[in-house]
C-alpha positions as CSV (number, residue, x, y, z in Angstrom):
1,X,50.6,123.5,70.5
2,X,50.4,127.6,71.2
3,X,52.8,130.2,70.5
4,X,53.6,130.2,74.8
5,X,54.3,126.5,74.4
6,X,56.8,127.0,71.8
7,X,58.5,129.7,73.6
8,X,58.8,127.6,76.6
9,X,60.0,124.8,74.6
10,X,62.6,126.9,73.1
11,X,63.7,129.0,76.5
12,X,65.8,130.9,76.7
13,X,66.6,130.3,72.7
14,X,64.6,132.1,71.0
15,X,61.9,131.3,68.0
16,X,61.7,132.5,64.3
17,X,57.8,133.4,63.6
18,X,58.2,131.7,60.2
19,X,58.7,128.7,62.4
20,X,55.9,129.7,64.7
21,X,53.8,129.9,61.8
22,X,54.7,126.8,60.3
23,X,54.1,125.0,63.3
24,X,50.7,126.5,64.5
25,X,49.4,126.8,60.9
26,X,49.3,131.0,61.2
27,X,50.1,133.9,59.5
28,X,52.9,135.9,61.1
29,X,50.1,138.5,61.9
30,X,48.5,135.7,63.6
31,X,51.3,135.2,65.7
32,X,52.4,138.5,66.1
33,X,49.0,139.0,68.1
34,X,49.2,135.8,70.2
35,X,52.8,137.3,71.6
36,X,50.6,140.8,71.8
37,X,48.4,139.0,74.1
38,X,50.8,137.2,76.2
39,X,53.0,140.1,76.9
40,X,49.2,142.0,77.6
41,X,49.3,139.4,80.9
42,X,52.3,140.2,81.7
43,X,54.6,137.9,80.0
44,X,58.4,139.3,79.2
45,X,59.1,138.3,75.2
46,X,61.5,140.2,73.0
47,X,60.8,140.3,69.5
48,X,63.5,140.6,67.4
49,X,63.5,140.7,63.3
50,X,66.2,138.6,62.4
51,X,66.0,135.7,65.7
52,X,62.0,136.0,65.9
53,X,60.3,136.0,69.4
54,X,61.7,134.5,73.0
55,X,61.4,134.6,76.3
56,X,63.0,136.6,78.2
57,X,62.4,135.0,81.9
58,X,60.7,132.2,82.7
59,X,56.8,133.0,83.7
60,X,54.9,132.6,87.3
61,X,51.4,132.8,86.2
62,X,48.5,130.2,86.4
63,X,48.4,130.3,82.8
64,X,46.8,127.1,81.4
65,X,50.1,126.6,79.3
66,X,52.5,126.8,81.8
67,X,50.6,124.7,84.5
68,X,50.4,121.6,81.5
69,X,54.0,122.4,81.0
70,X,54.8,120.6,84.4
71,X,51.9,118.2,84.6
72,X,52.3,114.7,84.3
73,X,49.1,113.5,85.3
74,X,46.0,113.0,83.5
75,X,43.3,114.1,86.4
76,X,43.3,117.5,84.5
77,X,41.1,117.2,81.3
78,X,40.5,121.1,80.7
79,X,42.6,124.2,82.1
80,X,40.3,127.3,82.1
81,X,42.1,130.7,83.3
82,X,41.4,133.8,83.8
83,X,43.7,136.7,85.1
84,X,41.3,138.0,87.4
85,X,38.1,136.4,88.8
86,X,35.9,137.3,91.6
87,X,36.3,133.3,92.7
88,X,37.9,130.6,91.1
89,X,34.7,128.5,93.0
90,X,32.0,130.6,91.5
91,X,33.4,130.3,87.9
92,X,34.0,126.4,88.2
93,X,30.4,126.1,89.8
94,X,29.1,128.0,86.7
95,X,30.8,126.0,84.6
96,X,29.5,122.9,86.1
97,X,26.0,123.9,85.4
98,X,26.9,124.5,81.8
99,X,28.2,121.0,81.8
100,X,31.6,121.2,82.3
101,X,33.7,117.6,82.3
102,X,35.0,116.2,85.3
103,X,38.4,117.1,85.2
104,X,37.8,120.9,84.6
105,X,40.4,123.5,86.5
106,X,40.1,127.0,87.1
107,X,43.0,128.8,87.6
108,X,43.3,132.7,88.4
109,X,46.8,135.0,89.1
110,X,44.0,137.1,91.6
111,X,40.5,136.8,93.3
112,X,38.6,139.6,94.0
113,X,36.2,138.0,96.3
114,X,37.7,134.9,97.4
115,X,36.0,132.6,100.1
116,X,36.6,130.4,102.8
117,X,35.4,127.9,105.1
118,X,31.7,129.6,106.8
119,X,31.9,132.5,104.6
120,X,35.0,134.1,105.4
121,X,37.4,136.4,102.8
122,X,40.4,134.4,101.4
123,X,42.7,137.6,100.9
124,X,44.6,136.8,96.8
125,X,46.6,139.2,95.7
126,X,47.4,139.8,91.7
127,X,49.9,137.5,91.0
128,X,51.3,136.1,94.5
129,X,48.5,133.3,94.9
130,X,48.0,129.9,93.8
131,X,44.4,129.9,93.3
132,X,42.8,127.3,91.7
133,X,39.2,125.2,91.9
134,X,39.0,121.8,90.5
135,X,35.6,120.5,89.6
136,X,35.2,116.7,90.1
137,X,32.1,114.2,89.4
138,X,32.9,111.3,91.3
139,X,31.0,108.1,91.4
140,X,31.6,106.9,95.0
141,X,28.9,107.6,98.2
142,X,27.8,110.5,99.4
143,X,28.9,110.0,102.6
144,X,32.6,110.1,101.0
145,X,32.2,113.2,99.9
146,X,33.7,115.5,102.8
147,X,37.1,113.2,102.5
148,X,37.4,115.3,99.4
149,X,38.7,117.9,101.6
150,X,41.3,115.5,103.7
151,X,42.3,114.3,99.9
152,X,43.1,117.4,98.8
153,X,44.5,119.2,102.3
154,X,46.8,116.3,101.4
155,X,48.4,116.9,97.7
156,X,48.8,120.4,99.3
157,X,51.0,119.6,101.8
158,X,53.0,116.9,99.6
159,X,53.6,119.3,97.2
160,X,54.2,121.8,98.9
161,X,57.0,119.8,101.2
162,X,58.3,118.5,97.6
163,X,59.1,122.1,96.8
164,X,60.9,123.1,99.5
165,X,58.8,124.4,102.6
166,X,59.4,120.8,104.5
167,X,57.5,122.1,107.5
168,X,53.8,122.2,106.3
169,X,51.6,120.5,108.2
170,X,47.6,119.8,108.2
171,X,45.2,121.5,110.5
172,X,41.8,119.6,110.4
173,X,39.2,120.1,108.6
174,X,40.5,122.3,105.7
175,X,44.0,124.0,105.8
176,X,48.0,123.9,105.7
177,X,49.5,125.6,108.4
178,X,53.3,125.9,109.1
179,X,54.0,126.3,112.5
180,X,51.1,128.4,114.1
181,X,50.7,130.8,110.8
182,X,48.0,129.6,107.8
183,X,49.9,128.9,104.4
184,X,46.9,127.3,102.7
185,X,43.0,126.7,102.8
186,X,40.5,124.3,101.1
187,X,36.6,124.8,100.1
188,X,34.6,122.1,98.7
189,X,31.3,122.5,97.7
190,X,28.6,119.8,96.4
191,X,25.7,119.8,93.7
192,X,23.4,117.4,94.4
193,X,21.3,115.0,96.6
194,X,21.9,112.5,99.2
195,X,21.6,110.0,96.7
196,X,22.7,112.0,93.2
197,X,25.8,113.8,93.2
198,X,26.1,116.3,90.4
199,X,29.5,117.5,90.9
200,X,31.9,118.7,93.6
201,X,34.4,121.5,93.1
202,X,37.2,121.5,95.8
203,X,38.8,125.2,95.7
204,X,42.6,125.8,96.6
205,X,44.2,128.7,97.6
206,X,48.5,128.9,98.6
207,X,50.1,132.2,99.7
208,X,52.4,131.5,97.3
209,X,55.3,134.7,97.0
210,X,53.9,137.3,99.8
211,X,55.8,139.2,101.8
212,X,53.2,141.3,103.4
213,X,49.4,140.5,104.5
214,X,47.1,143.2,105.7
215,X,47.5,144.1,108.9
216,X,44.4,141.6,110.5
217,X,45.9,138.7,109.2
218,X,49.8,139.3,109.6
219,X,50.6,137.5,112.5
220,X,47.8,134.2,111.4
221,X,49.2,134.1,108.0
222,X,52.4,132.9,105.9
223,X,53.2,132.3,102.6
224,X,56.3,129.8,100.7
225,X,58.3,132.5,100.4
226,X,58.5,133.9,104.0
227,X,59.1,130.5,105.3
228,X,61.8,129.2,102.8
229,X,63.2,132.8,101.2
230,X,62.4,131.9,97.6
231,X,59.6,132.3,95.4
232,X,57.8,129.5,94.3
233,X,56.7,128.8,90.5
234,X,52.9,129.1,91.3
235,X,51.7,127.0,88.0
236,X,54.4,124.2,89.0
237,X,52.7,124.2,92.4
238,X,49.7,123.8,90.9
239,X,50.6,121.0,89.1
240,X,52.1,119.3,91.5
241,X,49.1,119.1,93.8
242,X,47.0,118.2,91.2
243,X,49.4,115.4,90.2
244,X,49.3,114.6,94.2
245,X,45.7,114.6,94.4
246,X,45.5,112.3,91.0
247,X,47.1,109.3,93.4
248,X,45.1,109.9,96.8
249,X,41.9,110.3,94.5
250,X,41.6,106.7,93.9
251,X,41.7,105.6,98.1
252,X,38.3,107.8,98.2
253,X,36.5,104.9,95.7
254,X,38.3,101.9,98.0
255,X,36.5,100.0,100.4
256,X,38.7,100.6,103.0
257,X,38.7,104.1,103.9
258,X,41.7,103.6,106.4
259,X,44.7,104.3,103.7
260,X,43.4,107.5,103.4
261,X,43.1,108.3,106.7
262,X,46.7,107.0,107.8
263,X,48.0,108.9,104.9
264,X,46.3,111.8,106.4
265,X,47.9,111.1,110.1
266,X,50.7,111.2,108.7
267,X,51.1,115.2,108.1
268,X,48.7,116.1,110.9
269,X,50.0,117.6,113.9
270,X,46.6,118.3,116.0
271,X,46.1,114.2,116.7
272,X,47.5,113.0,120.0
273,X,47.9,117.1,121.5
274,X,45.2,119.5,123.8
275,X,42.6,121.4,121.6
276,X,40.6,124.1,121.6
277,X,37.2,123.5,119.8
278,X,34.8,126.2,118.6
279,X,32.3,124.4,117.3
280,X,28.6,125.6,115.8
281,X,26.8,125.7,119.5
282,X,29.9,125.3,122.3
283,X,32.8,125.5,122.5
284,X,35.2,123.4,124.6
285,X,38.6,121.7,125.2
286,X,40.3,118.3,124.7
287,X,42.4,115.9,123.1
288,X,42.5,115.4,119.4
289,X,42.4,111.1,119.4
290,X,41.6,110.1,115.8
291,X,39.6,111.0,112.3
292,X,36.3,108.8,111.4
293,X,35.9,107.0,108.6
294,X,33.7,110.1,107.3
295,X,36.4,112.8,108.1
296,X,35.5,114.2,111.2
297,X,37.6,114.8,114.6
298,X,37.4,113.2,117.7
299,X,38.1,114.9,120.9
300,X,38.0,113.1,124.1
301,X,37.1,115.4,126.4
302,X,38.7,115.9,130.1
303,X,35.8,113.3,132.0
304,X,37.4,110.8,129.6
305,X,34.0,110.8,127.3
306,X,34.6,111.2,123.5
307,X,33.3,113.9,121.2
308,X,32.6,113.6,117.1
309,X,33.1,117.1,115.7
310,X,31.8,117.5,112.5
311,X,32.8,120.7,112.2
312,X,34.3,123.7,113.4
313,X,37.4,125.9,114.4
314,X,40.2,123.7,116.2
315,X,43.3,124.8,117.4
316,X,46.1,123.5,119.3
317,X,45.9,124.4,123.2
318,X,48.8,126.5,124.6
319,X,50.8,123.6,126.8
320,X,50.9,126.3,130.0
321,X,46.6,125.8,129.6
322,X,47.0,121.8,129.1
């Protein structure tokens, strides 16, 4: 129990800090600098001296408190947060070599140098984001690994949907796109050997309350609250994708891939339609038939021959082109 969980508890009531203290085992100093902190991130609490502390609106910040407030699985073992981080993937991956547990989420309310898929910049914003890396180290092949990625483009675009925005949709390999604008991405990354895997962290970010994007990505990008008019409570959208990502995690150890992969059909919106492919060393056009059973895409092209793309930019072909 923390001061912030007691607050939260009691909202919008508010708290004596003889109660605090009793409960939390501190002196009312003590206490007094835990509410110090909180309101140091940004956090509205009134103190007053004969009702004690409370809250004074109810908090949107990845704060590990608040995301366990709404969790209600048990993927999450440790919460680690930080206000502002260069990128939530570079911290978890540092903590993984320390020997972090599987289990082990980073949360941030803004990344300074946040990365996506071939080294791009993932623009976050202080306190508009959901950005968040969780590391895992699963016990399953490594040929598995990349359906990480499917896994979690999946508890994106559940939770997501279960909030509200009921239009998401997946955009193979790695993000969550509502109608032709970008609303989410997904980097994994992998430690190990063919054989040894050491870890994985799979890295989330959700343009969560923006309004405005710089100017290079404002027609490409959206956010929840330009689609549906509302903000979104970004620790509750945390932990509802890692509470949706805590019941596809399992179909990844099955023996039958297939689950997975119909589950991901499901949300997808490029299978069956004319695509544009940019891959590594051509590009070219086609139709977007199926997934493997290792996650990749396959295009049959216009001769009626098939293509695997492992990876690569796809995007749906304008119909007028088709």
């Amino acid at each position: 129990m923390s001061v912030l969980q007691l607050l939260l508890r009691a909202f919008p009531q508010p708290v004596s800090g003889e109660e605090m203290a009793r409960n939390l085992g501190l002196s009312r100093t003590g206490i007094w600098k835990q509410v110090r902190a909180l309101t140091e991130l940004g956090m509205q609490i009134e103190g007053r001296q004969n009702s004690g502390y409370r809250l004074l609106e109810w908090p949107d910040q990845m704060h590990p408190d608040l995301v366990r407030h709404y969790l209600g699985s048990e993927l999450v073992k440790e919460i680690v947060y930080q206000p502002s981080v260069d990128s939530t993937n570079t911290l978890a991956k540092t903590l993984a070599s320390r020997g972090a547990e599987h289990g082990t989420l980073v949360t941030a309310d803004e990344q300074t140098a946040g990365r996506g898929r071939r080294g791009r910049n993932w623009f976050s914003g202080k306190g508009i984001g959901a950005y968040m890396t969780l590391l895992l180290r699963p016990s399953m092949p490594s040929q598995r690994i990349p359906m990480l990625t499917i896994a979690a483009g999946i508890a994106v675009v559940q939770a997501v949907r279960q909030l509200g925005l009921t239009d998401a949709w997946l955009k193979w390999p790695n993000d969550v796109w509502v109608g032709e604008r970008k609303l989410a991405g997904i980097l994994s990354e992998m430690s190990g050997e063919l054989d040894q895997i050491d870890f994985v962290i799979v890295g989330i970010g959700v343009n969560a309350n923006q309004l405005e994007f710089p100017l290079e990505l404002e027609t490409s990008a959206t956010s929840f609250r330009r689609e549906t008019g509302s903000n979104v409570n970004r620790a509750e959208l945390a932990a509802r994708i890692m509470d949706n990502l805590s019941e596809v995690l399992p179909m990844l150890s099955s023996a039958d891939i297939m689950p997975l992969i119909s589950l991901y059909q499901e949300y997808d919106r490029l299978l069956g339609n004319q695509v544009q492919v940019k891959a590594a060393t051509e590009d070219f056009n086609g139709t977007a038939l199926s997934l493997t059973r290792d996650g990749a895409l396959v295009v049959r092209l216009k001769d009626g021959s098939e293509r695997v793309v492992l990876a690569g930019d796809v995007s749906l072909r304008p119909r007028n082109l088709a």
